[in-house]
C-alpha positions in Angstrom: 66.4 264.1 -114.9 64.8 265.3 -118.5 67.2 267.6 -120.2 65.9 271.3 -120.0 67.0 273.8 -122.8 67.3 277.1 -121.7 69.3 280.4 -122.1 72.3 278.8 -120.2 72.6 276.0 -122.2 75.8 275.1 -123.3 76.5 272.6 -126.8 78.9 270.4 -127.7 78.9 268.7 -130.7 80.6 265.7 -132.9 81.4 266.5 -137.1 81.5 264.1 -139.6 80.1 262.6 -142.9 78.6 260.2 -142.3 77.5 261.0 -138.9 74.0 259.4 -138.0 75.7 255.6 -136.7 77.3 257.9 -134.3 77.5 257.0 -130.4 78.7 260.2 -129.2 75.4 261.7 -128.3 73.9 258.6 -126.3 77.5 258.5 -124.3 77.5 262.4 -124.1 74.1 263.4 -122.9 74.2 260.6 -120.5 77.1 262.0 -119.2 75.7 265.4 -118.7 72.4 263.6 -117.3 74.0 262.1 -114.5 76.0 264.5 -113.7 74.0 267.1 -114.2 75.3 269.8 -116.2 73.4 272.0 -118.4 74.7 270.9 -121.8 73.6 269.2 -124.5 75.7 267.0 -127.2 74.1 267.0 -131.2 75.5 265.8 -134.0 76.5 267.4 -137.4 76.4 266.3 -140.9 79.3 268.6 -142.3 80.4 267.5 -146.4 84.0 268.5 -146.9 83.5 271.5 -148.6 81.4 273.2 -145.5 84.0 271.7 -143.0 85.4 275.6 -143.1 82.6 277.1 -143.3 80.9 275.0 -140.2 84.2 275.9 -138.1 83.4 279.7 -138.3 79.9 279.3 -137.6 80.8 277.3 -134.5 83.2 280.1 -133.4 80.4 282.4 -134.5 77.9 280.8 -131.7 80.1 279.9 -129.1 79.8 276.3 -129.6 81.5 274.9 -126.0 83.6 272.3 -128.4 82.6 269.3 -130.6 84.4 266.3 -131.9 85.7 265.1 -134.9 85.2 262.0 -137.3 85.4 261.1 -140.7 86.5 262.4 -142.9 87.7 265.3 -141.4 90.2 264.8 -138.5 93.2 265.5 -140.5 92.0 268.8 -142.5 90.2 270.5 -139.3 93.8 271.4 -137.9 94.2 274.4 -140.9 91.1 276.3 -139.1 92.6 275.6 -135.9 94.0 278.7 -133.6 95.7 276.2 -131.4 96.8 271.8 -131.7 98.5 269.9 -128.9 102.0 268.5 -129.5 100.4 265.6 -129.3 97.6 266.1 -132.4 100.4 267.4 -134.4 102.3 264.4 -134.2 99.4 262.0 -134.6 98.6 264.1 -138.0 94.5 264.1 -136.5 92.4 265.8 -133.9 89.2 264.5 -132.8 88.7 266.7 -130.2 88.3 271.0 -130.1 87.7 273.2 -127.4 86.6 276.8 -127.5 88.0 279.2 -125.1 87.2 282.8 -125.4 86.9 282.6 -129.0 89.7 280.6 -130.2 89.7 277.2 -131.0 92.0 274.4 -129.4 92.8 271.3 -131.0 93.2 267.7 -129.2 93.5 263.9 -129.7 92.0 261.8 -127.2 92.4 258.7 -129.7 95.5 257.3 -128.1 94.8 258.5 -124.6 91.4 256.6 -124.6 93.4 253.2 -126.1 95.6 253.6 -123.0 93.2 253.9 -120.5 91.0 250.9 -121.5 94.4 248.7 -121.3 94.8 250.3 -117.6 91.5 249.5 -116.8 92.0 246.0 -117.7 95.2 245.6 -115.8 97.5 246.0 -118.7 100.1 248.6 -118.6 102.7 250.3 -121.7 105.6 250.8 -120.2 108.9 248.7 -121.1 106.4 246.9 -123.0 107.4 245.0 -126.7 104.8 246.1 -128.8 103.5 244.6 -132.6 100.6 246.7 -134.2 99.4 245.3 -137.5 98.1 248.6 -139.8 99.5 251.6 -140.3 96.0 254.0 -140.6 95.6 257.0 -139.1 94.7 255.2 -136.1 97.7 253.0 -136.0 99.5 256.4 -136.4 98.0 257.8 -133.5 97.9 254.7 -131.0 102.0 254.8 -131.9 102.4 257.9 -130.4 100.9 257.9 -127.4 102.6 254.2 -126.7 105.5 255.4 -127.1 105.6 259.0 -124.9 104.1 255.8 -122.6 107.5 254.3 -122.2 106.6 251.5 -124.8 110.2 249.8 -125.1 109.6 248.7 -128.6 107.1 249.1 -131.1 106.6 247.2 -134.6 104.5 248.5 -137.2 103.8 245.5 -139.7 101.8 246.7 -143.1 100.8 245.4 -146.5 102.5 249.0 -147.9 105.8 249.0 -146.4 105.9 252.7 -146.8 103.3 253.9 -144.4 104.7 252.1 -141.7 107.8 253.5 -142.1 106.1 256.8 -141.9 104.9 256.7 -138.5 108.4 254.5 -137.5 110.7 257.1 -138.4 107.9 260.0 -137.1 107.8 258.4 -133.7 112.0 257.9 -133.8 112.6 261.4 -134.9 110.1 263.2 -132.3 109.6 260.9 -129.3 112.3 257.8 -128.7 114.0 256.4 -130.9 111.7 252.6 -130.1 110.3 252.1 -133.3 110.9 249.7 -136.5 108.7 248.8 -139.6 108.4 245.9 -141.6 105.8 244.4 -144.1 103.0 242.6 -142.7 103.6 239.0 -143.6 102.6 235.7 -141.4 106.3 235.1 -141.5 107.0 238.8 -139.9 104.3 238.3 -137.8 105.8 235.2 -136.2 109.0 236.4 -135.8 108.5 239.3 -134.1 105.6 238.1 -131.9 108.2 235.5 -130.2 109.2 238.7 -127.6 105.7 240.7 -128.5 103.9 241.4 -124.8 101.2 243.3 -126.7 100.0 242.7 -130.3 96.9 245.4 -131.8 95.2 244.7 -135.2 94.6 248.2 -135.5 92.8 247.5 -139.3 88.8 247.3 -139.9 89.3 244.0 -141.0 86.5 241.6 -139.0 84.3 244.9 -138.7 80.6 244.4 -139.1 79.2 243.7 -141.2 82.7 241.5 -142.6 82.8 239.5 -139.3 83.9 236.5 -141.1 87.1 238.3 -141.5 90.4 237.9 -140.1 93.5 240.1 -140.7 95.4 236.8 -140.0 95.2 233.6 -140.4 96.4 231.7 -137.4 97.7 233.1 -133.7 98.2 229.8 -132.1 102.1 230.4 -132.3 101.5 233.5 -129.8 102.7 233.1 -125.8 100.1 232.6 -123.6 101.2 235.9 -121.6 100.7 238.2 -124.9 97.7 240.7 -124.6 96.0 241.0 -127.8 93.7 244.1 -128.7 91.3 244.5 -131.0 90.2 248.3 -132.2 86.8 246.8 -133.4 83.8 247.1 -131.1 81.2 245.6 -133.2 81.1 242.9 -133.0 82.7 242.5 -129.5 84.8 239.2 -129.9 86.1 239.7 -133.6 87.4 236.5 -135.0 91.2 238.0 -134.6 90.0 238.1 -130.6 88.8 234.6 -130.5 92.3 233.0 -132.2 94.0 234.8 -129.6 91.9 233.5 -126.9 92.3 230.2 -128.2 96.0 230.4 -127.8 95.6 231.9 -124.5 96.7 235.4 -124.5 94.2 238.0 -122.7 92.1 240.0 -125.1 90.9 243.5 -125.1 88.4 244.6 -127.4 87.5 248.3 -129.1 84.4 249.5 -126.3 87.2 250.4 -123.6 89.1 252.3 -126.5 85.3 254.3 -127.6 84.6 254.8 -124.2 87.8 256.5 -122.5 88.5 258.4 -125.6 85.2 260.0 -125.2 85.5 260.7 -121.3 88.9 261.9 -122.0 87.1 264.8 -124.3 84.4 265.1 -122.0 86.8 266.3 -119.3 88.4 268.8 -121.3 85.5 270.7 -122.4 83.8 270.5 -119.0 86.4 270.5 -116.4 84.8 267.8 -114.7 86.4 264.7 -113.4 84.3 261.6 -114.5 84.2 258.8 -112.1 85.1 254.5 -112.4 81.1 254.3 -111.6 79.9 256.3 -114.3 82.3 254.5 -116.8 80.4 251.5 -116.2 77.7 253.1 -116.9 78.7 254.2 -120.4 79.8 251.0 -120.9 76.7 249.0 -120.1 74.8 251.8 -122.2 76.8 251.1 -124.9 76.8 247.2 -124.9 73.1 246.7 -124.7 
């Protein structure tokens, strides 16, 4: 069914700056397609200095909600009226939905990494867990593991001091699971002896760097690790394949894209989007 803009319209909307590689409005408008809703999902170009000034005129309109990317997930909580514990804690919000005038602030980051582990079998819970990076999405995935019931979780980095960031953030706030340590192969091997799930949570093997590797061998990893991957492009990273060669069970970035953006989906619109039209997304997305 063609999209038909009308009076009842409602928009949603993704910020950011850069924003024309985005995928939002392919997996957005497909999911208002086939389920038939009368929205439609556009993207923004908003420089930093408008990011203000682009929050009141959404408020001013009565945008439905929009998302958030780079660079502003961190700076769009100051013209919030409203942010989720959850947000707060991870420092970002990538998601904001308006009701009756007032904006509310969300993080679907951490919630969509989750759900594409699920998906795949893989569950958090009394899990050991080694993340390599400690970005703002290393900081966010660490929260949501651990109000998951992760039973441990290392944060390895180059700079010792933003892993202890979100270590002692996560301790102080959640449970007190977490540790930090630099990021060294010798690190890396120690603690991935009881490690059930290892994340490179860095863009390093990104395109167009796919020669890249944030390590340099995981053949010392057991079989029965799961290693993830945030990068979805390209699809087996060369992190991915060491791991497969050492025979743990991968999981790459799509699941993480896709499930974040369903998560955000269902908070503006209230509707429950089903395993079928997942695959869907994902197939869209892929090809």
């Amino acid at each position: 069914m063609e999209v038909q803009i009308n009076g009842h319209t409602k928009i949603l909307g993704v910020i950011g700056d850069p924003i024309e590689h985005s995928l939002s409005p392919r997996i957005h408008n497909t999911l208002c397609k086939h389920l038939d809703l009368n929205y439609v999902y556009v993207p923004f170009r908003v420089a930093p200095d408008h990011l203000q000034d682009a929050v009141k005129g959404f408020k001013a309109v009565g945008i439905t909600g929009f998302n958030v990317t780079i660079p502003h997930k961190k700076n769009i909580i100051r013209y919030l009226d409203e942010v989720s514990k959850e947000a707060l804690l991870m420092g970002a919000v990538n998601t904001v939905k308006n009701i009756d005038g007032r904006l509310y602030g969300y993080n679907t980051d951490g919630d969509g990494f989750v759900k594409s582990l699920k998906s795949q079998g893989v569950y958090i819970k009394d899990k050991n867990i080694v993340m390599i990076g400690a970005g703002g999405s290393a900081r966010g995935i660490a929260v949501k593991l651990a109000m998951e019931g992760a039973r441990s979780i290392i944060i390895l980095n180059r700079t010792l001091e933003k892993a202890q960031d979100i270590s002692s953030m996560i301790n102080n706030n959640i449970h007190n699971i977490s540790q930090s340590d630099l990021f060294t192969n010798h690190n890396l091997i120690c603690y991935a002896e009881s490690c059930d799930i290892l994340i490179n949570t860095t863009p390093i093997g990104m395109y167009p760097d796919t020669n890249a590797c944030p390590v340099e061998d995981l053949s010392f990893l057991n079989p029965g690790t799961v290693a993830c991957d945030l990068i979805y492009n390209p699809e087996k990273t060369v992190f991915l394949s060491k791991a497969e060669e050492a025979g743990c069970k991968t999981v790459n970035g799509w699941g993480m894209l896709i499930f974040q953006a369903v998560s955000a989906f269902e908070i503006w619109t209230g509707v429950k989007v089903s395993g079928d039209l997942i695959k869907i997304l994902h197939e869209l997305c892929i090809n």
